[in-house]
Every structure is written in structure tokens, then in C-alpha cells.
C-alpha positions as a Markdown table, in Angstrom:
| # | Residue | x | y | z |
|---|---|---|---|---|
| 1 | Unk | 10.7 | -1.0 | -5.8 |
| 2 | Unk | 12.9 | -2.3 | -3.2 |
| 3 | Unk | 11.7 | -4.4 | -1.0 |
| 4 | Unk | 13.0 | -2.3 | 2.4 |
| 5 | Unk | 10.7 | 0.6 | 1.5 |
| 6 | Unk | 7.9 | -1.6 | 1.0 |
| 7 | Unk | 8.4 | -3.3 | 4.1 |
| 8 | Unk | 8.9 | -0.2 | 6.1 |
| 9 | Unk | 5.7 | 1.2 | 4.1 |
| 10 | Unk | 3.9 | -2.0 | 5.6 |
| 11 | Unk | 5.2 | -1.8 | 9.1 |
| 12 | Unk | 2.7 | 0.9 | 10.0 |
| 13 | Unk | -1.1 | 0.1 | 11.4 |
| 14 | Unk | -2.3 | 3.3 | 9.6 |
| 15 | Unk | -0.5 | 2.4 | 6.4 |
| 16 | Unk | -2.0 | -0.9 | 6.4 |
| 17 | Unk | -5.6 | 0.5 | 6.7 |
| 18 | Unk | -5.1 | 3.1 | 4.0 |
| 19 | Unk | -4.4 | -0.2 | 1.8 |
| 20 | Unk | -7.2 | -2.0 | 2.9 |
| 21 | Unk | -9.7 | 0.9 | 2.3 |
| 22 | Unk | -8.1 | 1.1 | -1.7 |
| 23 | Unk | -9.3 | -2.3 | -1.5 |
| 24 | Unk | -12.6 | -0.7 | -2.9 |
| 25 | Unk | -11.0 | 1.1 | -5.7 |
| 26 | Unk | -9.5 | 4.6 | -5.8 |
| 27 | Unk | -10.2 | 7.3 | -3.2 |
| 28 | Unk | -9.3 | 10.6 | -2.7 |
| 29 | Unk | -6.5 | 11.8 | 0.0 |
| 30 | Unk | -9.9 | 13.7 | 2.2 |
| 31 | Unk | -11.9 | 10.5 | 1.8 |
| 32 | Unk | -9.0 | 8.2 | 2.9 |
| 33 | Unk | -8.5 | 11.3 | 5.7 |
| 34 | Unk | -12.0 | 11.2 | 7.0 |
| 35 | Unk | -11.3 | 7.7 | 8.3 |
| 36 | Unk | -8.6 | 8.6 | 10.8 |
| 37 | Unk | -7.8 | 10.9 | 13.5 |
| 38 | Unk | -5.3 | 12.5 | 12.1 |
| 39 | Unk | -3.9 | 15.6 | 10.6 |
| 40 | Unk | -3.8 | 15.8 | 7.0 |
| 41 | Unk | -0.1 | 16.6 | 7.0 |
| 42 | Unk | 0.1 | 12.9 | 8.8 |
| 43 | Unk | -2.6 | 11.5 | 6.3 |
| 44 | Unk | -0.4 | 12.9 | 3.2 |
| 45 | Unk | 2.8 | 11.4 | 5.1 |
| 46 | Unk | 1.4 | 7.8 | 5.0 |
| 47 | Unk | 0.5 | 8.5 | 1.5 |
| 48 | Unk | 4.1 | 9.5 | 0.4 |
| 49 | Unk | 5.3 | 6.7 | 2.4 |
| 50 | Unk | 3.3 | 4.2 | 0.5 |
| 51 | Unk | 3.9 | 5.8 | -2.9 |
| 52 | Unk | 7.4 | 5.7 | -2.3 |
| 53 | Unk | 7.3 | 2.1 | -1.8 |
| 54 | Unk | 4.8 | 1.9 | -5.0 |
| 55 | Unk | 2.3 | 0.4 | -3.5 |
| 56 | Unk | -0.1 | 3.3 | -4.4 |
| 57 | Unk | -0.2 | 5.1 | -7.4 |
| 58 | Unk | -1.8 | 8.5 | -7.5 |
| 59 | Unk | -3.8 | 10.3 | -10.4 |
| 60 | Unk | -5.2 | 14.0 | -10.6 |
| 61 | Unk | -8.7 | 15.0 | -12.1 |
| 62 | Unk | -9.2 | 18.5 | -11.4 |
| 63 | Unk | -8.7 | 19.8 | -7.9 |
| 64 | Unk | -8.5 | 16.1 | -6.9 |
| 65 | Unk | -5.7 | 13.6 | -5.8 |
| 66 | Unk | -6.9 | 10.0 | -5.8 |
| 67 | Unk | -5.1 | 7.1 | -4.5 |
| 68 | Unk | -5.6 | 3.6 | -5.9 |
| 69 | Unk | -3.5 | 0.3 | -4.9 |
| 70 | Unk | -0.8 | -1.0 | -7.5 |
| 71 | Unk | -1.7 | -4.6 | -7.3 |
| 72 | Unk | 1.6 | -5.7 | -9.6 |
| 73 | Unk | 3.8 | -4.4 | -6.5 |
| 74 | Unk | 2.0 | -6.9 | -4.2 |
| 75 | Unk | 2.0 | -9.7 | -6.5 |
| 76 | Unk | 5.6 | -9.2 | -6.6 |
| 77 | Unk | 5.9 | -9.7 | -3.0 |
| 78 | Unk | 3.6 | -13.0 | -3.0 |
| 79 | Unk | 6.2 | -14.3 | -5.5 |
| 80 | Unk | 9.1 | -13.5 | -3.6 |
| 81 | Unk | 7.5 | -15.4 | -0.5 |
| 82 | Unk | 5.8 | -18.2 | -2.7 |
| 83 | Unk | 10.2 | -18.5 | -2.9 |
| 84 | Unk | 10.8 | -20.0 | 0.7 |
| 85 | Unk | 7.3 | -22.8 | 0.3 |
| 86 | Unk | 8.8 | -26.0 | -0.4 |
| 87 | Unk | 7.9 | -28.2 | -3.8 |
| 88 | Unk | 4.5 | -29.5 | -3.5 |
| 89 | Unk | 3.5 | -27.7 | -1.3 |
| 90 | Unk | 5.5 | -29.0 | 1.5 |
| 91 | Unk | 7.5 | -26.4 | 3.6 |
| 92 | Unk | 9.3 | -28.9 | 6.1 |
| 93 | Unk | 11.6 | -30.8 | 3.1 |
């Protein structure tokens, strides 16, 4: 993961919603779809984008693609800002 792709992935409104949805648990790529008014072609775009930066992981079960959040990817990130808090909980020293 680098953290350029999965800031870029996380730059988008669209791409942010799709995460919050997995929230739930997995989904498939026409249930995640449904949501939006969008093309599938743009609804499988977000999804590359997001698996690219590894924040989604994607399994197959028969004729179906589901999309579920990779959770160790964002608690990556919270540690990598939990970095720049100051000791004690004090960010001004």
C-alpha cells in the first residue's frame, strides 16, 4: 500500500460512500451500483481504484464479485496520523 494511492482512492465523494456502505459487511459490485447514478463501467472504476489502494478486497462465489473493506489498511493510516498527536495527548508541545 502506498499511501498516495490511498489518498487519491479517498479523495473522491463516490469512493468514500462505497466505503461507508462496506461499513455493513460485504456487498456485491450491483448492490453497491444500485446506490448511485452511475454507469457500471464508473461503479467498477471506483472499485479498481479502491482495490488498488487496498482498501477493498474482493472475493468470487459463483457468478458474484463481492467487495468487503480491509480494515488493517485503515488502521494503518490511524497509526500513521496517531504519529503527528503530541505525548499525552497534547498536540501544541
Amino acid at each position: 500500500m502506498s499511501f498516495a494511492e490511498t489518498f487519491k482512492a479517498l479523495s473522491d465523494p463516490a469512493r468514500r460512500e462505497i466505503l461507508l456502505m462496506l461499513r455493513g459487511g460485504k456487498m456485491s459490485a450491483g448492490e453497491i451500483g444500485s446506490h448511485f447514478d452511475m454507469t457500471g463501467a464508473t461503479v467498477s472504476y471506483h472499485l479498481s481504484v479502491l482495490k488498488k489502494a487496498d482498501l477493498v478486497y474482493e472475493t468470487k462465489q459463483k457468478n458474484f464479485v463481492f467487495y468487503e473493506l480491509n480494515t488493517s489498511v485503515f488502521e494503518e493510516i490511524m497509526l500513521w496520523f496517531a504519529q503527528f498527536k503530541g505525548e499525552n495527548g497534547d498536540e501544541n508541545k
